[in-house]
C-alpha positions, -999 to 999 in steps of 0.1 A, spaced: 0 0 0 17 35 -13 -11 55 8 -25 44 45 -56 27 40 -90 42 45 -108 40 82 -140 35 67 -151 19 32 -189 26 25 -204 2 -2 -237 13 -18 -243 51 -28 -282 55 -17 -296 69 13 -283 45 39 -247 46 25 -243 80 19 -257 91 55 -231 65 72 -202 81 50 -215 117 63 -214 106 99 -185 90 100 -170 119 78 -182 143 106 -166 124 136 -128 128 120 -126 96 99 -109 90 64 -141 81 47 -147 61 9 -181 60 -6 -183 35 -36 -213 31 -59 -215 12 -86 -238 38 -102 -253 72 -96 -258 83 -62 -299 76 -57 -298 55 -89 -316 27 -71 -347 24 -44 -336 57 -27 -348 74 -59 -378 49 -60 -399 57 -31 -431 73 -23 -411 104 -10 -424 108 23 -408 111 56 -434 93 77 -440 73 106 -456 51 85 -492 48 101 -500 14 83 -471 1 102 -490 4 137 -512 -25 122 -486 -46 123 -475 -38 160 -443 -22 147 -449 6 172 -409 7 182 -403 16 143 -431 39 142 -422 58 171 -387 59 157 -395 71 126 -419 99 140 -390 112 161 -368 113 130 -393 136 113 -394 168 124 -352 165 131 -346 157 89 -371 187 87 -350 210 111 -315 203 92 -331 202 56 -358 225 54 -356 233 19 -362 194 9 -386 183 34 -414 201 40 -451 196 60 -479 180 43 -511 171 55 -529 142 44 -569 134 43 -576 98 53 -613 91 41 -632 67 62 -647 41 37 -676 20 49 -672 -16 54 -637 -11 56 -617 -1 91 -640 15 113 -640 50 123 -631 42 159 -602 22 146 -585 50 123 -591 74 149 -570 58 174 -546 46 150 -542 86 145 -545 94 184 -512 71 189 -493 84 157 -500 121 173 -488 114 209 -459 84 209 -433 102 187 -430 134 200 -447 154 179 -441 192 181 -447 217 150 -468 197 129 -503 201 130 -521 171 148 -554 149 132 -582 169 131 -618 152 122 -633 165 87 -663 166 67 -654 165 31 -687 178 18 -669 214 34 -632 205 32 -613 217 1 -595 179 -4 -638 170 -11 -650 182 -39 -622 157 -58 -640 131 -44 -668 107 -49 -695 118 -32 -699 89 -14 -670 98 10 -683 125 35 -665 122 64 -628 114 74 -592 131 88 -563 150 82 -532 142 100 -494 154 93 -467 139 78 -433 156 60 -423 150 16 -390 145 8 -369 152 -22 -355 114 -18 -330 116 -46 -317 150 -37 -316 138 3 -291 112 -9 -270 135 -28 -270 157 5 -258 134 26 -226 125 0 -224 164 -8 -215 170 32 -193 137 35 -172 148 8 -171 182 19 -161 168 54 -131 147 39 -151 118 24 -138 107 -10 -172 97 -29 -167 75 -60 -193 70 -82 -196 41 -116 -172 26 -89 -184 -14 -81 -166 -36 -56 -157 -63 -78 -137 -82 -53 -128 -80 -18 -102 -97 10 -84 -95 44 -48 -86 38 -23 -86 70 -21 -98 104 -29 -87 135 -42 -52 144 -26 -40 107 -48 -62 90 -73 -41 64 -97 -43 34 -84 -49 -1 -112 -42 -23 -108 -40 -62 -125 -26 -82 -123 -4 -123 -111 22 -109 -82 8 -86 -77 -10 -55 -91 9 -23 -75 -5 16 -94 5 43 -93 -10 75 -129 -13 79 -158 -20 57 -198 -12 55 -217 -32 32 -249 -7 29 -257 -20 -9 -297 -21 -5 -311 -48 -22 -273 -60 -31 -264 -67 1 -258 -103 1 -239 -101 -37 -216 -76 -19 -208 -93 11 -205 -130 -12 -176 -111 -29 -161 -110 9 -163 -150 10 -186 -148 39 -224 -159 42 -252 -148 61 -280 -164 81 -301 -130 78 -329 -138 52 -340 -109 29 -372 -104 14 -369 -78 -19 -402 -62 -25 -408 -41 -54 -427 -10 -50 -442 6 -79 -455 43 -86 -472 61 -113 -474 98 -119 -509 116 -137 -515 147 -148 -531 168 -115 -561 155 -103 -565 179 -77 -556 220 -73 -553 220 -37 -518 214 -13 -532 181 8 -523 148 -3 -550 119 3 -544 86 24 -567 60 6 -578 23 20 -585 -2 -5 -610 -36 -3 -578 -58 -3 -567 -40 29 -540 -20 12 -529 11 15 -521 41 -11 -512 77 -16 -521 103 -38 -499 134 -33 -492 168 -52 -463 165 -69 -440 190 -92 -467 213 -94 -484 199 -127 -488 164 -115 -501 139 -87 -477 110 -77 -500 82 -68 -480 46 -54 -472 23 -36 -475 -14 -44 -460 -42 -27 -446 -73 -46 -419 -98 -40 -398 -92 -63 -379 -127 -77 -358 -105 -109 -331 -93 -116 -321 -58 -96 -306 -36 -127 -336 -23 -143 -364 -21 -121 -399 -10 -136 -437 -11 -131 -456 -41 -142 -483 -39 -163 -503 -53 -133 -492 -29 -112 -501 0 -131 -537 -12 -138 -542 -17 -97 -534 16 -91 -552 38 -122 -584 14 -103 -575 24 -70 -572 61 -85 -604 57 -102 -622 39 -67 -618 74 -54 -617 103 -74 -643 122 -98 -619 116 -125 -611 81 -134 -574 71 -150 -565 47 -170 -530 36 -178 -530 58 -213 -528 87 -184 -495 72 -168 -469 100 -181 -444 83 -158 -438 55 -137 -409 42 -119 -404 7 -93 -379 1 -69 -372 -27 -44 -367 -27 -13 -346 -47 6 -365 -60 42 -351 -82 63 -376 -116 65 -396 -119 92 -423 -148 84 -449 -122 73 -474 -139 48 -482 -109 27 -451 -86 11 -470 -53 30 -466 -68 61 -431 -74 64 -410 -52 87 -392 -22 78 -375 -20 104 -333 -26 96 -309 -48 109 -270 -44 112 -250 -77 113 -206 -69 128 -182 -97 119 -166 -115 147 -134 -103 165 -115 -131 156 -123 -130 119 -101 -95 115 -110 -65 101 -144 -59 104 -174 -57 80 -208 -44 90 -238 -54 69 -265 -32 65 -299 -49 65 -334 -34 58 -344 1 71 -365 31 55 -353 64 41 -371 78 69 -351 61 97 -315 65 74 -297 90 98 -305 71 127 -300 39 111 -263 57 100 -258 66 140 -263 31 147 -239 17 122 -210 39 132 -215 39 170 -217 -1 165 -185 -3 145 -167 26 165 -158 -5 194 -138 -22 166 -127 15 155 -118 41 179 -109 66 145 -149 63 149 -156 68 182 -168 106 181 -199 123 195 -232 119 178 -238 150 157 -258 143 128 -295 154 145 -288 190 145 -261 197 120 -277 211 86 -275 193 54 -256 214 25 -285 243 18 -303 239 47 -291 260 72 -321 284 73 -357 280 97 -381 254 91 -400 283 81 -380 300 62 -387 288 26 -411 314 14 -383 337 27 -356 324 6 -375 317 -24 -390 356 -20 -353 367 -18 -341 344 -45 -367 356 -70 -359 394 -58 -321 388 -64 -326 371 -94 -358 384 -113 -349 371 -148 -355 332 -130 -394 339 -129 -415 328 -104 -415 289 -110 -381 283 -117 -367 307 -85 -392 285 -65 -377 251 -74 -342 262 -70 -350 273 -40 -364 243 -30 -336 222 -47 -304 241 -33 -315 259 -9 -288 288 4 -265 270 -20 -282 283 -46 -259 314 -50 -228 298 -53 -241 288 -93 -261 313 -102 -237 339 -86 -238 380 -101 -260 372 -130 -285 397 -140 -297 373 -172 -313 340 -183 -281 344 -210 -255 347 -181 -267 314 -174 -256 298 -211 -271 276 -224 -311 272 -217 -319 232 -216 -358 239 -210 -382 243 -182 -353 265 -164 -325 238 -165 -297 260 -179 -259 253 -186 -248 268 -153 -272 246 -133 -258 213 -151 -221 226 -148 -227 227 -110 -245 192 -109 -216 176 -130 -188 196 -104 -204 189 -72 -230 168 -72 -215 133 -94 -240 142 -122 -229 124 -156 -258 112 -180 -292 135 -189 -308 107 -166 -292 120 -134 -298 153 -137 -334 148 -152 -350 117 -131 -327 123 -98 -311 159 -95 -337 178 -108 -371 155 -116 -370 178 -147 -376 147 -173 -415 153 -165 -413 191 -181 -388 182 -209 -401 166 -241 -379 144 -260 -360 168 -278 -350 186 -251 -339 156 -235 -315 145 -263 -300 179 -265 -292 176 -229 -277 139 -237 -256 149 -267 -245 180 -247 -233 157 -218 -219 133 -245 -200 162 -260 
């Protein structure tokens, strides 16, 4: 080895990896991230986008991961204000289905066990006078609304690697562990791990691959008893069914569960399934099957039926659960699991099992605090609850502020486009848009907003490298693009 080896070696580049590397950036370690694609590219882009407590979950009698999760809210809130933000949700009550007494409850207990403290709590509402009614069937005249946060997932992964690296983490992306072994003897012993771009030592390593997990650590030669169950949860996105600012929180016959929530201002993000998923993990996508549930499930509800001719997207992504027995895919915990290697097998490797965006920085404290007895470079104080992600050092409510002030500084943006860079960068927003006093200071102009001095800063600090990053992940920009503006972005990136 011509350099000292790493202290830390992160596998897997989505939410879970990237807010270990962060943490154990921030407590003094030498930190490396490897991904074996883009940051997000996987289920942390793939999800319903909601930091939640997950109120289904207290059907189960996960109440330790519900209260967990509920806690964790309003902290991601407080250090990234400009990505996650309060939404309310309306929970009709259906007839024949749970009972009113039952929901009500349900929402008593997700009010009061997590320590709730800005959000709003459950009120009781009649639809025929709400503004989330008129939508509606009329057959639905009574139910709640009750608070939960929505998260820019992708961009809370990028986050997370965009303060690891800017703590001393070095973040490798279209990087895959192709092999890895012990090298050494003794208290020198480390991590070899190959891979295209070189061969990385470090004398530690966590396996937080997702849905990989097991491929990663068979690479190591070892074997785990943990059983995973990989469930693929699919989403569709309409054209807006609704012009109000709650979301809806719908039951279904079958005794599933799904949302319908705003979503880029010209749409409504409607999801989530739950399959087992048996395929392979490279190109997840919506079944046909899938699709048609949830235009009926859609069209159960609203005024406006769907059908899948109205899908103008939809993405999938699985997520990795550890196995608990549970007969039906929805049941199955999402709770998370962390497995150490024995003492006497050398360095050590931590496997990352299960877990839900919501519960990632927690699930991140764990990790490191568990590995820092094998690693005293580790063993710093916990910092991550109150400590602002890149951006998000303002108020919780401060956005209308700093998108008033961004629009005032930079009037040529327009009202949309000031809005969702506000809502995108946050206070970092200056540092690429800087002294212009033009859309043609900006270069090049990409469509809806996207200009050349946005995607320069993606591609600089953020690991942007195809049109697909910055449009599905970075930006969520694909939806406003047509085709030919999307292949002018590729060939541009090509160039």
């Amino acid at each position: 080895m011509s350099e000292p080896p790493f202290d830390l070696a992160v596998i897997g580049g989505g939410i879970n990896g990237c807010g270990i590397a962060r943490d154990a950036a921030g407590r003094g370690a030498r930190v490396l991230l490897l991904e074996k694609g883009d940051l997000a590219q996987g289920t942390s882009s793939a999800s319903t986008k909601l930091i939640h407590g997950g109120l289904r979950y207290l059907e189960h009698y996960e109440f330790a991961l519900v209260r967990e999760s509920l806690a964790e809210r309003e902290r991601l809130w407080a250090i990234a204000p400009h990505i996650v933000r309060p939404l309310r949700f309306v929970l009709p009550h259906v007839r024949g289905l749970r009972p009113r007494w039952l929901l009500r409850l349900g929402l008593f207990l997700y009010d009061h066990i997590g320590g709730r403290k800005a959000l709003p709590a459950t009120q009781s509402i009649s639809l025929a006078s709400h503004p989330a009614g008129p939508p509606l069937k009329p057959e639905y005249t009574k139910g709640f609304v009750y608070s939960d946060c929505w998260v820019d997932d992708a961009r809370l992964v990028v986050l997370n690697a965009r303060d690891a690296a800017d703590r001393g983490a070095e973040v490798r992306t279209r990087c895959p562990a192709t092999a890895m072994s012990r090298e050494g003897e003794g208290g020198a012993e480390v991590w070899r791990i190959e891979t295209p771009q070189g061969v990385f030592h470090a004398r530690s390593v966590i396996n937080a691959a997702g849905p990989g997990a097991i491929a990663v650590l068979g690479l190591s030669g070892e074997h785990s008893e943990r059983r995973m169950r990989l469930v693929r949860g699919s989403h569709i996105v309409v054209p807006r069914l609704f012009d109000h600012a709650f979301a809806y929180f719908f039951q279904l016959p079958d005794g599933r569960l799904f949302f319908a929530i705003p979503y880029r201002r010209d749409f409504t993000l409607v999801g989530t399934t739950d399959a087992d998923h048996a395929g392979a993990l490279d190109d997840i996508q919506a079944s046909e099957a899938e699709i048609a549930y949830l235009c009926e499930g859609v069209s159960r509800h609203f005024r406006q039926p769907i059908a899948p001719a109205d899908v103008v997207w939809s993405y999938a992504g699985v997520r990795a659960l550890v196995d608990d027995g549970s007969g039906k895919p929805e049941a199955a915990t999402r709770g998370y699991r962390l497995d150490l290697s024995r003492r006497r097998e050398g360095a050590p490797l931590l496997s990352v099992y299960g877990g839900k965006i919501t519960s990632y920085r927690h699930l991140s404290e764990d990790a490191v605090n568990m590995l820092s007895r094998r690693l005293p470079s580790l063993a710093g104080a916990r910092w991550t609850a109150t400590r602002a992600l890149p951006g998000g050092n303002f108020p919780v409510d401060g956005l209308p502020a700093l998108e008033e002030e961004l629009a005032a500084r930079y009037p040529f943006l327009g009202g949309d486009t000031a809005r969702r860079i506000a809502r995108a960068y946050g206070t970092l927003a200056p540092n690429w848009l800087g002294n212009t006093a033009s859309t043609g200071d900006l270069g090049r102009d990409f469509g809806a907003g996207l200009s050349e001095a946005e995607v320069s800063y993606l591609r600089g600090e953020e690991w942007a490298v195809t049109a697909d990053d910055i449009l599905w992940r970075r930006t969520k920009l694909g939806l406003h693009l047509d085709e030919k503006q999307r292949q002018s972005l590729d060939h541009y990136l090509r160039g």
